[in-house]
MDTraj code that builds the backbone (N, CA, C; nanometers):
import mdtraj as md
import numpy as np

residues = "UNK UNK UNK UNK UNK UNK UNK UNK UNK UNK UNK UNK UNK UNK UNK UNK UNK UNK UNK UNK UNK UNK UNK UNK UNK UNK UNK UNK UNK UNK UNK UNK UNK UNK UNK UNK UNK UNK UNK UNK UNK UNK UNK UNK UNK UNK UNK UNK UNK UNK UNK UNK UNK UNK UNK UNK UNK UNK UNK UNK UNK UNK UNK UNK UNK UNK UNK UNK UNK UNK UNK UNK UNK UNK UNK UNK UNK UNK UNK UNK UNK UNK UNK UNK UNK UNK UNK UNK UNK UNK UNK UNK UNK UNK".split()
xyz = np.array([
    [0.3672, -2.2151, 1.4850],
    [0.3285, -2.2729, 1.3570],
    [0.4475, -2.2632, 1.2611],
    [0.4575, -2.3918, 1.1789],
    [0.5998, -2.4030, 1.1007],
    [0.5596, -2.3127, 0.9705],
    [0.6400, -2.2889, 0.9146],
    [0.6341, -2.1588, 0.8080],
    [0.6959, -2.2401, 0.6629],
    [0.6925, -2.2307, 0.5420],
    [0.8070, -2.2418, 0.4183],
    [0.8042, -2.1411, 0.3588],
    [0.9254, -2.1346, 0.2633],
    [0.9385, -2.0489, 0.1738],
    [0.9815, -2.1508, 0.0567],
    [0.9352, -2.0868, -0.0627],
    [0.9341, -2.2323, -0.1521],
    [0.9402, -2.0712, -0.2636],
    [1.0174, -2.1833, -0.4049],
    [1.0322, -2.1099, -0.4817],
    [0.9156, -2.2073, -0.6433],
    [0.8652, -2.1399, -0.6663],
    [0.8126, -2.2394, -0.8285],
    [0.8732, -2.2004, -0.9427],
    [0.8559, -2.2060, -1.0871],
    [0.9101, -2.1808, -1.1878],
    [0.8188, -2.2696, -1.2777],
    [0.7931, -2.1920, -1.4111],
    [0.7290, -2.2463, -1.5114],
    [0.8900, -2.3631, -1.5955],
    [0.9785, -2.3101, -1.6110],
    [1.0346, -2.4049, -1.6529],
    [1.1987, -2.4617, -1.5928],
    [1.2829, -2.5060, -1.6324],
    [1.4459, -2.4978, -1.5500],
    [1.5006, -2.3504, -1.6459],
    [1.5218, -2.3102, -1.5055],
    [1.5915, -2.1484, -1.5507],
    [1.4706, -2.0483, -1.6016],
    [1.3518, -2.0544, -1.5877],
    [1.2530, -2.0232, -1.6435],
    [1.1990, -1.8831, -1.5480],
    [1.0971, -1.8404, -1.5301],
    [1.0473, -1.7392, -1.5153],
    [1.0675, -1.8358, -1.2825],
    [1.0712, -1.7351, -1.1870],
    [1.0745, -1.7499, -1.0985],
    [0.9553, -1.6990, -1.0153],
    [0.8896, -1.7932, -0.9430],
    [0.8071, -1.7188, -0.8015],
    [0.8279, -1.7710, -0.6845],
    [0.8489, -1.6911, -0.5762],
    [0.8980, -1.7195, -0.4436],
    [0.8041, -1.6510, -0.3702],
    [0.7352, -1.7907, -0.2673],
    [0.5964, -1.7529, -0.1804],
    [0.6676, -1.7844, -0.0652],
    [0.5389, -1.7804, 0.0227],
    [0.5502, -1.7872, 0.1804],
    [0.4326, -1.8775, 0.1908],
    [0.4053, -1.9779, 0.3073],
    [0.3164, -2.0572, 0.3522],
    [0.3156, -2.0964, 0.4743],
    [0.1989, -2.1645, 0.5241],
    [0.2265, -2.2474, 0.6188],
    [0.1559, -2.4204, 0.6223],
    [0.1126, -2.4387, 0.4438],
    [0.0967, -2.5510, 0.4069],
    [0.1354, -2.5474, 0.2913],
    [0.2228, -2.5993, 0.2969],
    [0.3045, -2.6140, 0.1489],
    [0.2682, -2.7466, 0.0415],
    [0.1774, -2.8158, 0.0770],
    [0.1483, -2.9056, 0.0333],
    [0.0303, -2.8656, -0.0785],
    [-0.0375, -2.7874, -0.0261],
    [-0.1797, -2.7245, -0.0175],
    [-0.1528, -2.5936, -0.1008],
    [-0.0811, -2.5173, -0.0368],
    [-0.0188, -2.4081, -0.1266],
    [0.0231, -2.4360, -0.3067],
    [0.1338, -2.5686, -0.3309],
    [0.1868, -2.5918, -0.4285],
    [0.0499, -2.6414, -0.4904],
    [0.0080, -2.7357, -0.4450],
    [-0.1002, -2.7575, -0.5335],
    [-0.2130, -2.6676, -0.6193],
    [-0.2522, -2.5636, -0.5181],
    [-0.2957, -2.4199, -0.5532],
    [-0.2523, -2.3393, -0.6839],
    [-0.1232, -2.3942, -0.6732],
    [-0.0689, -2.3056, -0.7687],
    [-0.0282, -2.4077, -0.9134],
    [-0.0069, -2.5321, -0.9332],
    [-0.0580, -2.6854, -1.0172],
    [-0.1854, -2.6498, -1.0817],
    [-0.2904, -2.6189, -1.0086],
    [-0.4217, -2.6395, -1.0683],
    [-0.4717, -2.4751, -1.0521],
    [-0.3822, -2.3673, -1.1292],
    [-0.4287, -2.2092, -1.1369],
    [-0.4781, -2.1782, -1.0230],
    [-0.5524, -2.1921, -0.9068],
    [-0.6720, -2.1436, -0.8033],
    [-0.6418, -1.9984, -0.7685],
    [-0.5445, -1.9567, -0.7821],
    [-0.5603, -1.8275, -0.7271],
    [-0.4627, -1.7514, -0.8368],
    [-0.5503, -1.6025, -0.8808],
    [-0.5036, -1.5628, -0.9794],
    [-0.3481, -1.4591, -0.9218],
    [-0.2882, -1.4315, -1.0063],
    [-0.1561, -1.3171, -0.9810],
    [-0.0448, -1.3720, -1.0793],
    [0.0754, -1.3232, -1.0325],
    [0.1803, -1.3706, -1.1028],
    [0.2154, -1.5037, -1.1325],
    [0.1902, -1.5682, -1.0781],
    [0.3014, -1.7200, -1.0668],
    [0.1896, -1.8040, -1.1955],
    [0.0375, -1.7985, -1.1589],
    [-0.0210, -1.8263, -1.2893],
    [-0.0505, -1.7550, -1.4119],
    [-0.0600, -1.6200, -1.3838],
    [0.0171, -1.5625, -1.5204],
    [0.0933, -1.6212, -1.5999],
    [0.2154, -1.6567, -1.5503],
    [0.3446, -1.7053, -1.6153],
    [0.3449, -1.8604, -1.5816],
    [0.2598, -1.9304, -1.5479],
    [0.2725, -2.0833, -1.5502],
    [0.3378, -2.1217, -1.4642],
    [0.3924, -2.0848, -1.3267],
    [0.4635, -2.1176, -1.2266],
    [0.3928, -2.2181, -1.1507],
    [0.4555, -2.3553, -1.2183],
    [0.3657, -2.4600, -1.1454],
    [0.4692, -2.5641, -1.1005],
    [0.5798, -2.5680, -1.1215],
    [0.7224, -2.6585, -1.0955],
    [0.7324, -2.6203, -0.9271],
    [0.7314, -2.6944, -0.8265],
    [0.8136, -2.6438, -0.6840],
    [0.9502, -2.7191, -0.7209],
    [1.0154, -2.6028, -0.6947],
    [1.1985, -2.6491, -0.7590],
    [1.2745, -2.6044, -0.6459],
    [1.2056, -2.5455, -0.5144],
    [1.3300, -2.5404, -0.3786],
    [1.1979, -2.4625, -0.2546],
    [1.2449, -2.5623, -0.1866],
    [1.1735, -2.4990, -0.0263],
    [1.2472, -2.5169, 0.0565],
    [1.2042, -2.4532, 0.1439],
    [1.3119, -2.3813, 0.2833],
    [1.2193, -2.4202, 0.4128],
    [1.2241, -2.4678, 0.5038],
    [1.1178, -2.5089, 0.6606],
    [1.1527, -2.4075, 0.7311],
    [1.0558, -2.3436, 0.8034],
    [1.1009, -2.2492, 0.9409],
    [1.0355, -2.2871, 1.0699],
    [1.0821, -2.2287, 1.1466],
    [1.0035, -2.2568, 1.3058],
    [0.8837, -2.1657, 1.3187],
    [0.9024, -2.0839, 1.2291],
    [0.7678, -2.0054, 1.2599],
    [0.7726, -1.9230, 1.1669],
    [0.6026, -1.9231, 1.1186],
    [0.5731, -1.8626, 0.9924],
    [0.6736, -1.6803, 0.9592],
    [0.7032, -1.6029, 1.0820],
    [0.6810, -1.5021, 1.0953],
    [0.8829, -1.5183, 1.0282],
    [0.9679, -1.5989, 1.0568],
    [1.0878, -1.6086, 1.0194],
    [1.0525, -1.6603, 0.8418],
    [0.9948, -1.7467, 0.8610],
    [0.9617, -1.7414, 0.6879],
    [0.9070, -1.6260, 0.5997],
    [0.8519, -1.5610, 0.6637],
    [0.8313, -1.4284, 0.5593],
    [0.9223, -1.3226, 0.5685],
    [1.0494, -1.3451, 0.6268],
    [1.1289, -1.2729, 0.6661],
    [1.2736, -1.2778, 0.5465],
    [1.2548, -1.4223, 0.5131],
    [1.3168, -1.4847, 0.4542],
    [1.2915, -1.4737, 0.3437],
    [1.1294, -1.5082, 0.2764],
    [1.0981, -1.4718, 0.1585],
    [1.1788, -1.3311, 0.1022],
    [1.1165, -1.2221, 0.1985],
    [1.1352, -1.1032, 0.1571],
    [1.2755, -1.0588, 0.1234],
    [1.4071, -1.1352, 0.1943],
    [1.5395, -1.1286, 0.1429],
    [1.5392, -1.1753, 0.0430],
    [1.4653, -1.2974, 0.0038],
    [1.4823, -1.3885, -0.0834],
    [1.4836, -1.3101, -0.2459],
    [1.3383, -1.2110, -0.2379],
    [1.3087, -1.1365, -0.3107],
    [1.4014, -1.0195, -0.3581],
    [1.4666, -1.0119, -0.2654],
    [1.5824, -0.9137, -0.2880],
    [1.6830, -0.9487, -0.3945],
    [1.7089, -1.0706, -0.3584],
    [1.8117, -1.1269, -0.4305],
    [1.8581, -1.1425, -0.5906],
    [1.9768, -1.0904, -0.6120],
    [2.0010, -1.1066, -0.7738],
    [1.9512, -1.2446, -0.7772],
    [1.8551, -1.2034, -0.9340],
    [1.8332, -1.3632, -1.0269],
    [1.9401, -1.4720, -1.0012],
    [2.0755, -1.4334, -1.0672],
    [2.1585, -1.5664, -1.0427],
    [2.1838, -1.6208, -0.9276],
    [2.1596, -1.5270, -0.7956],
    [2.1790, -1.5998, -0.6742],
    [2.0613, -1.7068, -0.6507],
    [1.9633, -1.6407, -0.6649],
    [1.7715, -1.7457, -0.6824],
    [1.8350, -1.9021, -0.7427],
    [1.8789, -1.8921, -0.8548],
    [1.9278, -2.0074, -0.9450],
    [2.0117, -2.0748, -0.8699],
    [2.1731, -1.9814, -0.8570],
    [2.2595, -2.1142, -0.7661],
    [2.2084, -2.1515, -0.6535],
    [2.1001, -2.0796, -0.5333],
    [2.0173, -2.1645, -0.4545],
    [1.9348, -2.2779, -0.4889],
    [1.8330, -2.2650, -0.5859],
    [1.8224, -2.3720, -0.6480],
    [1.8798, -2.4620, -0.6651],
    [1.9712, -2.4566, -0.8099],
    [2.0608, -2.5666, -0.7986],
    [2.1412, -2.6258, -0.7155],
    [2.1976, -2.5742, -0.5939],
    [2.2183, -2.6271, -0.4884],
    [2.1646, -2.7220, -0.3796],
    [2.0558, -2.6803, -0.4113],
    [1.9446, -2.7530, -0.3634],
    [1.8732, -2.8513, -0.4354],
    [1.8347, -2.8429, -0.5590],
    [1.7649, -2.9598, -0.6602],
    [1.8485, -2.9136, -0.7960],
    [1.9351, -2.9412, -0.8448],
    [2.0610, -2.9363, -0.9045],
    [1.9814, -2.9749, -1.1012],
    [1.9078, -3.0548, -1.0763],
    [1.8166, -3.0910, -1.2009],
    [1.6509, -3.0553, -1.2497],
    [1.6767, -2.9148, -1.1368],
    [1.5239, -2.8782, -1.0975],
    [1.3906, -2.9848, -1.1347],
    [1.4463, -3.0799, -1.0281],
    [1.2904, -3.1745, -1.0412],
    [1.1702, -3.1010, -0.9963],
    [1.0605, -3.1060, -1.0279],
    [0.9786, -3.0768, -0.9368],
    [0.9144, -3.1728, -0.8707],
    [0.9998, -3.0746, -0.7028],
    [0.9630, -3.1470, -0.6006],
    [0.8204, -3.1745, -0.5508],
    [0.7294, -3.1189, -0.6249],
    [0.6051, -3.1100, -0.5521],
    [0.5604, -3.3237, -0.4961],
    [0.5539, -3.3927, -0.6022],
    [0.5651, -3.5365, -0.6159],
    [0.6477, -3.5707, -0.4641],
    [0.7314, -3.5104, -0.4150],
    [0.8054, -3.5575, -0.2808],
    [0.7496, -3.5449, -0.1753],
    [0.6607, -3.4791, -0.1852],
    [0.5978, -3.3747, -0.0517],
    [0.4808, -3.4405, 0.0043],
    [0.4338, -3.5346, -0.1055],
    [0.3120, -3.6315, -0.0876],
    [0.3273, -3.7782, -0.0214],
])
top = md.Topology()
chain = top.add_chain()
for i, resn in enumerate(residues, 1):
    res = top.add_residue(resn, chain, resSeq=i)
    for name in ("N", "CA", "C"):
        top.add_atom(name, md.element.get_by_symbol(name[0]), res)
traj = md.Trajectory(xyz[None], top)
């Protein structure tokens, strides 16, 4: 089963949350329309501004969890490396 790791954000440069899934479609939306309470709707994390595909869920949470490690500014220049104008990608995914 394919895995993501996807990052959201309430705004560009804004507050950061970085999940794990294995429907990312379904997941982002979840988190668009509040459904499940914790951090990311706390703070309005409803932008998907960078995802990552894996071969298997079990390498994606592997990934998250570095991910989590990571200094703030590294989170960002991944981002921007990746969606440079933090669109949110969620609109692509459909």
């Amino acid at each position: 089963m394919a895995g993501y790791v996807y990052i959201v954000t309430n705004h560009k440069r804004g507050t950061l949350y970085i999940g794990v899934t294995s429907d990312l479609e379904r997941r982002i939306y979840e988190h668009r329309e509040c459904q499940t309470p914790g951090f990311a709707s706390k703070y309005g994390c409803r932008q998907l501004v960078w995802y990552e595909e894996h071969d298997s869920i079990r390498t994606a949470i592997q990934r998250e969890k570095s991910l989590k490690r990571w200094y703030r500014q590294w989170k960002i220049a991944l981002i921007e490396g990746f969606n440079p104008d933090w669109r949110d990608l969620y609109y692509e995914l459909m």
